[in-house]
DSSP file (Angstrom, degrees, kcal/mol; ACC not computed):
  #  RESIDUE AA STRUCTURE BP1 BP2  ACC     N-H-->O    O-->H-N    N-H-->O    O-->H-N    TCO  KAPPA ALPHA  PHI   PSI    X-CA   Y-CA   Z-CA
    1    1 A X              0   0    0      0, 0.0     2,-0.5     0, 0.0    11,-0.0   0.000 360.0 360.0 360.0 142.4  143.5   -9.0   69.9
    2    2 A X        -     0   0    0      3,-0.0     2,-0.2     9,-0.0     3,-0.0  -0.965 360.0-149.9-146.5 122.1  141.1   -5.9   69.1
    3    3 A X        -     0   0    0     -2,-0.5     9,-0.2     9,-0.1     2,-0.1  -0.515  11.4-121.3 -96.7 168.2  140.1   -3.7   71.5
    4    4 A X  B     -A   11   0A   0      7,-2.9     7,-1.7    -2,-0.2     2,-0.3  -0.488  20.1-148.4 -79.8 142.6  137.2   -1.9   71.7
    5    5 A X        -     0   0    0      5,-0.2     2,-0.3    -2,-0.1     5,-0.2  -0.877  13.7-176.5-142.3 173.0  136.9    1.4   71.8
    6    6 A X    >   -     0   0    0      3,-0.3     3,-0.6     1,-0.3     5,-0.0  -0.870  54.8 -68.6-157.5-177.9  134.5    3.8   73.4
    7    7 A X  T 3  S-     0   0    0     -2,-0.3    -1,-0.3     1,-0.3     0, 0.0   0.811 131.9  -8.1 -67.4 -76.3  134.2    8.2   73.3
    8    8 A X  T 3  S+     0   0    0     -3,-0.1    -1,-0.3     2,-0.0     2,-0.3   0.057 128.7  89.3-121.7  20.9  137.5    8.6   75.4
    9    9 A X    <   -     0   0    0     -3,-0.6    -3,-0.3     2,-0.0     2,-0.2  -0.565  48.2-166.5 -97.6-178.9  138.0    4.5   76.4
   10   10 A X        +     0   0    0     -2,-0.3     2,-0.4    -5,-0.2    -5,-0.2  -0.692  29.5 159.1  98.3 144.4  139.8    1.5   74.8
   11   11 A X  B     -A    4   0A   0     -7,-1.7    -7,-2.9    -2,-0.2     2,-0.3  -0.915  46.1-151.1 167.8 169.5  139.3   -1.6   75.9
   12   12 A X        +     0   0    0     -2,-0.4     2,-0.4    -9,-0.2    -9,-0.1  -0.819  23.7 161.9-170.5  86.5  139.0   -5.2   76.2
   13   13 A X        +     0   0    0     -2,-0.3    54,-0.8    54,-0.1     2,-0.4  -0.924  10.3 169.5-114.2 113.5  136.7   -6.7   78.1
   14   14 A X  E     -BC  66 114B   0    100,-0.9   100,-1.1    -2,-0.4     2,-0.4  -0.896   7.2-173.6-122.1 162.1  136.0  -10.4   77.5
   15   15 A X  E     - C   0 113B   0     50,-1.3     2,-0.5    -2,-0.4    50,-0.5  -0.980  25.4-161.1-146.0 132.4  133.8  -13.1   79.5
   16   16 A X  E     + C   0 112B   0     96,-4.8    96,-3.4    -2,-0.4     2,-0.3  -0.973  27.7 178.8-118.6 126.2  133.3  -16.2   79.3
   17   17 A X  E     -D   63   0B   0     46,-3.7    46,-2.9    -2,-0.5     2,-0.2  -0.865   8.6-162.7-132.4 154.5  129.8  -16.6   81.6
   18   18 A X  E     +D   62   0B   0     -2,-0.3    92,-2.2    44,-0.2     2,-0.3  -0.968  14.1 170.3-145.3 113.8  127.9  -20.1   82.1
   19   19 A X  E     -D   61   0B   0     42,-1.0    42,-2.6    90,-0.2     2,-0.2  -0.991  10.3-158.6-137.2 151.8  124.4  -20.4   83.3
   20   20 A X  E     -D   60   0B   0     -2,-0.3    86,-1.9    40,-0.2    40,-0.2  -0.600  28.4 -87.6-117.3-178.7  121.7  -23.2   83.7
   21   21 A X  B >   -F  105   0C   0     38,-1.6     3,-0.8    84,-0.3    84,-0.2  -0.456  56.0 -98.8 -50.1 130.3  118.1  -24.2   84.0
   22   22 A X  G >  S+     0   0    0     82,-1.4     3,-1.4     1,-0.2    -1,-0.1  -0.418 119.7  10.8 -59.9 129.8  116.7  -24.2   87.6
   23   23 A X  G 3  S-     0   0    0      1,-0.2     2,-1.7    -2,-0.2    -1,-0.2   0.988 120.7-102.9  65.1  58.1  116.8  -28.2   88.8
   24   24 A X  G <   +     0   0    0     -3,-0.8    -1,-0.2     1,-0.1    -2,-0.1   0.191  62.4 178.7  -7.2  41.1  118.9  -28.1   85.3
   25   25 A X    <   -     0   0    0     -2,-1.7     2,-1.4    -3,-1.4     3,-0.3  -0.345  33.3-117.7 -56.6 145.0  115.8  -29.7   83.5
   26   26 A X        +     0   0    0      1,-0.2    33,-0.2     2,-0.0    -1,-0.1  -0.662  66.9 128.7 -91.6  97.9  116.5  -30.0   79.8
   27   27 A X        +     0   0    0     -2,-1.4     2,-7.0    31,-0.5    -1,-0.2   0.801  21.8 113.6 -97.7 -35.5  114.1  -27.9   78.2
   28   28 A X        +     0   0    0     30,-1.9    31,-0.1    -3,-0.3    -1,-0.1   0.045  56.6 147.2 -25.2  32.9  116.0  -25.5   75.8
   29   29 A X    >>  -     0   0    0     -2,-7.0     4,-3.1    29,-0.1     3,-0.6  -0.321  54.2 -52.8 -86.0 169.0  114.2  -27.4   72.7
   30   30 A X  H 3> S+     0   0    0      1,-0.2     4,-1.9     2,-0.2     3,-0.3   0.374 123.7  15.9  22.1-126.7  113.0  -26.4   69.5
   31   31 A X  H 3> S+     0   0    0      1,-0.3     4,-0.6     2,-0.2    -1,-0.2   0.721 128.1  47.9   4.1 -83.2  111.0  -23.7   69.6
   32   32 A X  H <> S+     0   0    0     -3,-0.6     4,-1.7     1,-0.2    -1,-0.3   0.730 106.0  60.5 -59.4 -37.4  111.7  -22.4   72.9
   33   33 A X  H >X S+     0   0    0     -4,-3.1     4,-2.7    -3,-0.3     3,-0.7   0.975 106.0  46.9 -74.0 -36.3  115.4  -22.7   72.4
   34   34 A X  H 3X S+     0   0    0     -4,-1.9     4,-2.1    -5,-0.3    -1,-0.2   0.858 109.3  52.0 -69.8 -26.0  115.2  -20.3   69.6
   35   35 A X  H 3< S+     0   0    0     -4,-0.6    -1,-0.3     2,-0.2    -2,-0.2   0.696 107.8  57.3 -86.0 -11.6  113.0  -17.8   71.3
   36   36 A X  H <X S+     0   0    0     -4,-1.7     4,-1.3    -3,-0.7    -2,-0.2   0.786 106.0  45.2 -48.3 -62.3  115.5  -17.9   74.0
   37   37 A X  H  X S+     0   0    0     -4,-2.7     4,-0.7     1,-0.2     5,-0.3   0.809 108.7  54.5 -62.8 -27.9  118.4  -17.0   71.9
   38   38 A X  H >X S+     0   0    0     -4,-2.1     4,-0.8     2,-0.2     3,-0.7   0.878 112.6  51.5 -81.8 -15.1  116.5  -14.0   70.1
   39   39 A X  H 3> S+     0   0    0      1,-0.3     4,-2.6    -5,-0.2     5,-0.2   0.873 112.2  41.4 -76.7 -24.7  115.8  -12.7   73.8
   40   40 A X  H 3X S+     0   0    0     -4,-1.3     4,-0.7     2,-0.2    -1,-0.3   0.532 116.0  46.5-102.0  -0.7  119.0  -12.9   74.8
   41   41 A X  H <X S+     0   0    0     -4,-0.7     4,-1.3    -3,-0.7     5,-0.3   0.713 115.8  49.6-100.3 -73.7  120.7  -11.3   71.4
   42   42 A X  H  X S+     0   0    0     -4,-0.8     4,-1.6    -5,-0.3    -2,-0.2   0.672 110.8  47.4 -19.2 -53.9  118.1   -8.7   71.6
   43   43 A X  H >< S+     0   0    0     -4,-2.6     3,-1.3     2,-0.2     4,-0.3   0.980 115.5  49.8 -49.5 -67.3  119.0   -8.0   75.8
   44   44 A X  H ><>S+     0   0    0     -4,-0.7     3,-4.9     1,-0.2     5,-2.3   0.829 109.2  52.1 -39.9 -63.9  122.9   -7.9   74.7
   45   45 A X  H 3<5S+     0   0    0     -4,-1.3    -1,-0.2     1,-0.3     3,-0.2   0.656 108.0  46.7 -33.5 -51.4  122.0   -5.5   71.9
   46   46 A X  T <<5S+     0   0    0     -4,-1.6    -1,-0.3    -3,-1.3    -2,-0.2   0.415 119.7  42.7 -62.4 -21.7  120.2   -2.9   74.1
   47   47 A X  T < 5S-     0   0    0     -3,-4.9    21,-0.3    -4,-0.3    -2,-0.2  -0.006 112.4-122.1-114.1  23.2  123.2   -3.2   76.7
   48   48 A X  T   5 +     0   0    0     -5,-0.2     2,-0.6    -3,-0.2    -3,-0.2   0.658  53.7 161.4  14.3  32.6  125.7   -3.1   73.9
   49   49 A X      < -     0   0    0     -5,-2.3     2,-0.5    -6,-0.2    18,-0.2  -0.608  37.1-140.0 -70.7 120.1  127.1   -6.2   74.9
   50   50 A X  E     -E   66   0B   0     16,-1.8    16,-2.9    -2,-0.6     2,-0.3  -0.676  11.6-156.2 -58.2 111.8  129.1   -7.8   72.1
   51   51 A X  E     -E   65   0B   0     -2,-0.5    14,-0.3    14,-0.2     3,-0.2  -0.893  13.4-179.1 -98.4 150.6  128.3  -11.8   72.2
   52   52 A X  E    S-     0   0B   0     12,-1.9    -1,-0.2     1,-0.7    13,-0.2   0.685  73.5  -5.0 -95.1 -92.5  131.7  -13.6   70.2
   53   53 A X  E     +E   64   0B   0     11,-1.1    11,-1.1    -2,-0.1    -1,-0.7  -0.300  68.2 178.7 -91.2 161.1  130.2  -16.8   70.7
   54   54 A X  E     -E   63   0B   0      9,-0.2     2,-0.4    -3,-0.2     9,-0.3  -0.848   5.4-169.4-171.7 142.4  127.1  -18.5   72.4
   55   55 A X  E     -E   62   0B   0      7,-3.7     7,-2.5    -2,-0.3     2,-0.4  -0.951  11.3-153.6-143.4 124.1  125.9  -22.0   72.6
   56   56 A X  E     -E   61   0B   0     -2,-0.4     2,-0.2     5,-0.2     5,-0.2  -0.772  18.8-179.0 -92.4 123.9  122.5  -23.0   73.9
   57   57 A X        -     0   0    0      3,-3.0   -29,-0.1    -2,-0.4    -2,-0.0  -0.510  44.3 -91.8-112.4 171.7  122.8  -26.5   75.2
   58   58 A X  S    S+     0   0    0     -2,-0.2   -30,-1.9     1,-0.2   -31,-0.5   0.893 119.0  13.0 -46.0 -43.8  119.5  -28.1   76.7
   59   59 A X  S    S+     0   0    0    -33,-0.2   -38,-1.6   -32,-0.2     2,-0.3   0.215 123.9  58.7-137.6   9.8  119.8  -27.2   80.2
   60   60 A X  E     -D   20   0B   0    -40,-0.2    -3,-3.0   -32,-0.1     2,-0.5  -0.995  58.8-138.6-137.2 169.1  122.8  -24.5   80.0
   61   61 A X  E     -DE  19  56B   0    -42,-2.6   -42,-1.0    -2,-0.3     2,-0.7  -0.903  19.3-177.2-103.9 111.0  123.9  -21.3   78.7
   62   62 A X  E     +DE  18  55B   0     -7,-2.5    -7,-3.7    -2,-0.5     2,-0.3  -0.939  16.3 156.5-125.4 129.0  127.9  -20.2   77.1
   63   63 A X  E     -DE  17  54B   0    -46,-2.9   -46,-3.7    -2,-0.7     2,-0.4  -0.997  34.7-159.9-144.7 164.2  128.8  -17.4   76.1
   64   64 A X  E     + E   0  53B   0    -11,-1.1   -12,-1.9    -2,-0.3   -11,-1.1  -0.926  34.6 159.7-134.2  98.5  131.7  -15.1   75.5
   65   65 A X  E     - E   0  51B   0    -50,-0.5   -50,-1.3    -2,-0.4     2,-0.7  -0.563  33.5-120.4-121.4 161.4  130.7  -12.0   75.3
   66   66 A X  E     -BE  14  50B   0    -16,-2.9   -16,-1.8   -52,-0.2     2,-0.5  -0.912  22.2-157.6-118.8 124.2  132.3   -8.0   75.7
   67   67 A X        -     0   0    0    -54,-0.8     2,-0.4    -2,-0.7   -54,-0.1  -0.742  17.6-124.8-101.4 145.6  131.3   -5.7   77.9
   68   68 A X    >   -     0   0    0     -2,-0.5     3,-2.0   -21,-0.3   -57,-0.0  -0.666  28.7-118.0 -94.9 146.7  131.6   -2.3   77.8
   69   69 A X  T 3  S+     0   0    0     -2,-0.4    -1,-0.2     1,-0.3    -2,-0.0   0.520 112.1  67.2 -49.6 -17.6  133.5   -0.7   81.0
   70   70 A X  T 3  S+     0   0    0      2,-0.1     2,-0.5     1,-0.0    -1,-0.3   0.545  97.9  64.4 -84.4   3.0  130.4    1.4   82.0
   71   71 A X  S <  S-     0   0    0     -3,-2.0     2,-0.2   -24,-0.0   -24,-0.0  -0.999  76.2-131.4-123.8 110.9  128.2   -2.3   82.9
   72   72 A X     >  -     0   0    0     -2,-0.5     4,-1.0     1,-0.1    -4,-0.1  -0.386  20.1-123.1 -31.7 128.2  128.8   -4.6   85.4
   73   73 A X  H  > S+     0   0    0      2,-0.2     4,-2.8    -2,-0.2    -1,-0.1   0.790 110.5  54.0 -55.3 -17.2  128.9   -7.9   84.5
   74   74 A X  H  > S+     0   0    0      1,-0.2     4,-1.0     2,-0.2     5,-0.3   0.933 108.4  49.8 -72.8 -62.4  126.0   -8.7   87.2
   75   75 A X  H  4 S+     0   0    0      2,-0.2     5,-0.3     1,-0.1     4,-0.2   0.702 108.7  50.0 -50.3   0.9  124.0   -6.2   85.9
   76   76 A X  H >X S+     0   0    0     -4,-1.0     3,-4.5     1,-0.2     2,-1.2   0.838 116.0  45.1-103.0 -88.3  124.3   -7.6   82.1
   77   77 A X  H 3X S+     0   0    0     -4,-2.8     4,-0.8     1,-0.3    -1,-0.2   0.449 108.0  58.4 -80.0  26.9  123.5  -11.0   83.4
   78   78 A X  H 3< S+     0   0    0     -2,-1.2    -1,-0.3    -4,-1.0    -2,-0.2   0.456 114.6  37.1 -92.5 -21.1  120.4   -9.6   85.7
   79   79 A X  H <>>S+     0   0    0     -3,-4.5     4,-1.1    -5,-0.3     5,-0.8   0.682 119.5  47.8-101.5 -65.3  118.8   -8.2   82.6
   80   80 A X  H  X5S+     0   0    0     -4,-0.7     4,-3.1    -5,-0.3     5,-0.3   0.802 120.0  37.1 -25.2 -83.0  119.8  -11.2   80.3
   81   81 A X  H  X5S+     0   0    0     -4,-0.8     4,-1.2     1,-0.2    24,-0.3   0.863 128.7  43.3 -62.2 -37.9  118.6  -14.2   83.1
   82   82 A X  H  >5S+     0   0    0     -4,-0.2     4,-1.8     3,-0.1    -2,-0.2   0.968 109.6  53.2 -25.3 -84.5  115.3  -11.4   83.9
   83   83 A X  H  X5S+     0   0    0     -4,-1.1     4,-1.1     2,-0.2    -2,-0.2   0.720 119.8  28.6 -57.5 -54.5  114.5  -10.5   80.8
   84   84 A X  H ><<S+     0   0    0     -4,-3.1     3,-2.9    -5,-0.8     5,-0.4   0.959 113.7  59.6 -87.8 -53.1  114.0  -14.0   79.3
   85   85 A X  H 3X S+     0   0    0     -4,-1.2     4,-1.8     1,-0.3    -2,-0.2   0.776 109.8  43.9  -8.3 -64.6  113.0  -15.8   82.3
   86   86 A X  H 3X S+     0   0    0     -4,-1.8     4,-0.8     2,-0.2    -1,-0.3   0.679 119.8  50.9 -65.4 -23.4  110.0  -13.4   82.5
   87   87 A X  H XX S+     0   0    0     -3,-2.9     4,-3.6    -4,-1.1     3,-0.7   0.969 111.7  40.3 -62.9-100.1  109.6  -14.0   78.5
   88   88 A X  H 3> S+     0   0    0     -4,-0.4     4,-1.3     1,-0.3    -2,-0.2   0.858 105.0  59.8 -35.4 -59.5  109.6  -17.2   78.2
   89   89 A X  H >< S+     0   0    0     -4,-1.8     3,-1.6    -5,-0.4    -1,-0.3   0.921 112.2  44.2 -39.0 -64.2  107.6  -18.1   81.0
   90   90 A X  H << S+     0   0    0     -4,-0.8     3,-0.4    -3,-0.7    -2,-0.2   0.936 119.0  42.8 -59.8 -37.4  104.4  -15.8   79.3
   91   91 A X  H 3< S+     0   0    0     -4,-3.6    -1,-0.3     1,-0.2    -2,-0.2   0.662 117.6  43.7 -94.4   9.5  104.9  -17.1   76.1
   92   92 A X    X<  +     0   0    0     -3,-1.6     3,-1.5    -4,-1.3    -1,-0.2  -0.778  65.4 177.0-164.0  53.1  105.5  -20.9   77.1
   93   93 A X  G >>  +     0   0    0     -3,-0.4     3,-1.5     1,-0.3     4,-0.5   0.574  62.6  75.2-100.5 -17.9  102.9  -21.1   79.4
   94   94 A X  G >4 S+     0   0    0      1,-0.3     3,-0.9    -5,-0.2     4,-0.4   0.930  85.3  75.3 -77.0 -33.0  103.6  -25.3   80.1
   95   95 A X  G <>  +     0   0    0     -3,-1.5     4,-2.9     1,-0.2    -1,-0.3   0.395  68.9  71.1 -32.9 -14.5  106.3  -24.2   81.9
   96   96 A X  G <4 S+     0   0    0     -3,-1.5    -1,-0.2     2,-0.2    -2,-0.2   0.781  91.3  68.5 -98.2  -5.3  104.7  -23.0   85.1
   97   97 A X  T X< S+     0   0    0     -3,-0.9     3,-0.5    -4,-0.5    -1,-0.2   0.922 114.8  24.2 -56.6 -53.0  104.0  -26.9   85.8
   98   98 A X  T 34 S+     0   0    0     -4,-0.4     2,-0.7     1,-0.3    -2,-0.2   0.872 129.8  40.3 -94.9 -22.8  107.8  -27.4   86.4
   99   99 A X  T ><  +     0   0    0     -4,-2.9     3,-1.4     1,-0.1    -1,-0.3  -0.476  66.3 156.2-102.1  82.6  109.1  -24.2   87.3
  100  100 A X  T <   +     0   0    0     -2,-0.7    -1,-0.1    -3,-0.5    -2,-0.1   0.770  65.5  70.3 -70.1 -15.5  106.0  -23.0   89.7
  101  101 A X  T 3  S-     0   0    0      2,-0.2    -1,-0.2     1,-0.0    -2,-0.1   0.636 112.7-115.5 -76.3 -21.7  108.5  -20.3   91.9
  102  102 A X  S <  S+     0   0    0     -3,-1.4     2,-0.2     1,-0.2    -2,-0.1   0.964  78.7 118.1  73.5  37.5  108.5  -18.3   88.7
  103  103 A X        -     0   0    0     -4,-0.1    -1,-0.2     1,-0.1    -2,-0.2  -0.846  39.0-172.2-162.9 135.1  112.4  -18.6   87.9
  104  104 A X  S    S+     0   0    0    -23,-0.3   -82,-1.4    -2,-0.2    -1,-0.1   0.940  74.1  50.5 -75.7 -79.4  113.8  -20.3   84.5
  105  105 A X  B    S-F   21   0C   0    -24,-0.3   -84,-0.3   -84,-0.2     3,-0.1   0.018  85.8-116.0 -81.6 170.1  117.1  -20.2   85.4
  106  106 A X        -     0   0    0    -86,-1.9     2,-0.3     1,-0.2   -84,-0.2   0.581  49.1 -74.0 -51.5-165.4  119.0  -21.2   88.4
  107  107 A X  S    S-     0   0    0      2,-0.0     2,-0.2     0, 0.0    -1,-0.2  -0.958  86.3 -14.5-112.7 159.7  121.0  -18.7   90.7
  108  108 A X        -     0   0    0     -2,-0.3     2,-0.2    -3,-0.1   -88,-0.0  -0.455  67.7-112.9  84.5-163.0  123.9  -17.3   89.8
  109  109 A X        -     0   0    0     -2,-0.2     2,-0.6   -90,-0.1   -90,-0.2  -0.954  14.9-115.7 177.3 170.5  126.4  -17.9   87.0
  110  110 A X        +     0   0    0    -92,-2.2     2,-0.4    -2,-0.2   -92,-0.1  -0.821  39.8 175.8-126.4 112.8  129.9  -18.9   86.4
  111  111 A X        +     0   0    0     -2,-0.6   -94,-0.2   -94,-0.2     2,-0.2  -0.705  17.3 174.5-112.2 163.5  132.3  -16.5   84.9
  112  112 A X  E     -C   16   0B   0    -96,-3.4   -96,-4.8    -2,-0.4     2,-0.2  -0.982  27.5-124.4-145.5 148.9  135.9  -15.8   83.8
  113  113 A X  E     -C   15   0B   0     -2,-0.2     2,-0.3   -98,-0.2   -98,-0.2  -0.432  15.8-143.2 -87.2-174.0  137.7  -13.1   82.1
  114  114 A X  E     +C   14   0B   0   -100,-1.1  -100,-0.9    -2,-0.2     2,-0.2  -0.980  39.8 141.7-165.2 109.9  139.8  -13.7   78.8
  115  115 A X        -     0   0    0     -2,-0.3  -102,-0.0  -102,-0.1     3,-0.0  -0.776  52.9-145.3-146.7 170.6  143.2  -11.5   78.6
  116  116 A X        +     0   0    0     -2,-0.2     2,-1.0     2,-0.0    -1,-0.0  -0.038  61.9 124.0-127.4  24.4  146.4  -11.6   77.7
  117  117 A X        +     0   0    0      3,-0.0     2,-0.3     2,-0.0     5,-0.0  -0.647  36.6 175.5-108.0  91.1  147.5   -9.4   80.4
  118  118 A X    >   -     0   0    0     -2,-1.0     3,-0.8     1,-0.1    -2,-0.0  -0.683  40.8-101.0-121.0 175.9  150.3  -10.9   82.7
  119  119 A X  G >  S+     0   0    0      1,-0.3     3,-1.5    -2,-0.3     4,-0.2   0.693 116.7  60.0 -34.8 -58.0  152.6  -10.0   85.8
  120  120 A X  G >  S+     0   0    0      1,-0.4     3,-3.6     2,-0.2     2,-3.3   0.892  91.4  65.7 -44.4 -70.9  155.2   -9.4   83.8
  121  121 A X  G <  S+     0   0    0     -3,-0.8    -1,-0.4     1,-0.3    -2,-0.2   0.231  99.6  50.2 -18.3  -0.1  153.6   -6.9   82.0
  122  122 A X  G <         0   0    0     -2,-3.3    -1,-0.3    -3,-1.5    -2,-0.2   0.493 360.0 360.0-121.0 -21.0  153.4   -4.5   84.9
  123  123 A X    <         0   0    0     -3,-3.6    -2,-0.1    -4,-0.2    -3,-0.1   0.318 360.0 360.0-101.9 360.0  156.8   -4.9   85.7
């Protein structure tokens, strides 16, 4: 394990977050899927969210990503599910037939942390 470290921090914050497509149409193809992932490396980048892993599936998002302590994990996926929503939509313009409310993804998300940090340890 390697923690992270930050001016007067350490740390080790990891997530594993899951999110989908609204009405979990599979759209995440070609094109679109790729312009999806540079929005969403870019967002990370700008929050200094670490992504480990990520996999763009048709109609969902994982990744396992590190945040650092000074971001909430809402706010990190608030810019992330924003950012491209609002992206994609302008540049993908065939989209506003199936999503017409003016949101790509769903509500919400599913997350977990990833530690090694147990009872005992405290003890």
């Amino acid at each position: 394990m390697i923690y992270s470290t930050g001016s007067h921090t350490k740390f080790y914050h990891r997530f594993h977050v899951v999110w989908t497509t609204k009405y979990r149409y599979k759209v995440m193809r070609g094109e679109m899927r790729e312009r999806i992932r540079e929005i969403i490396i870019q967002t990370c980048q700008e929050l200094g969210v670490h992504i480990e892993k990520g996999v763009l599936s048709t109609d969902h998002v994982h990744m396992f990503i590190s945040v650092p302590p000074q971001i909430a994990l809402s706010k990190v996926m608030m810019r992330i599910k924003g950012r491209s929503s609002y992206k994609i939509q302008r540049e993908f313009p065939e989209l506003r037939k199936r999503y017409w409310g003016q949101r790509f993804w769903a509500r919400g998300f599913f997350s977990t942390t990833s530690g090694n940090v147990t009872v005992n340890k405290f003890r």
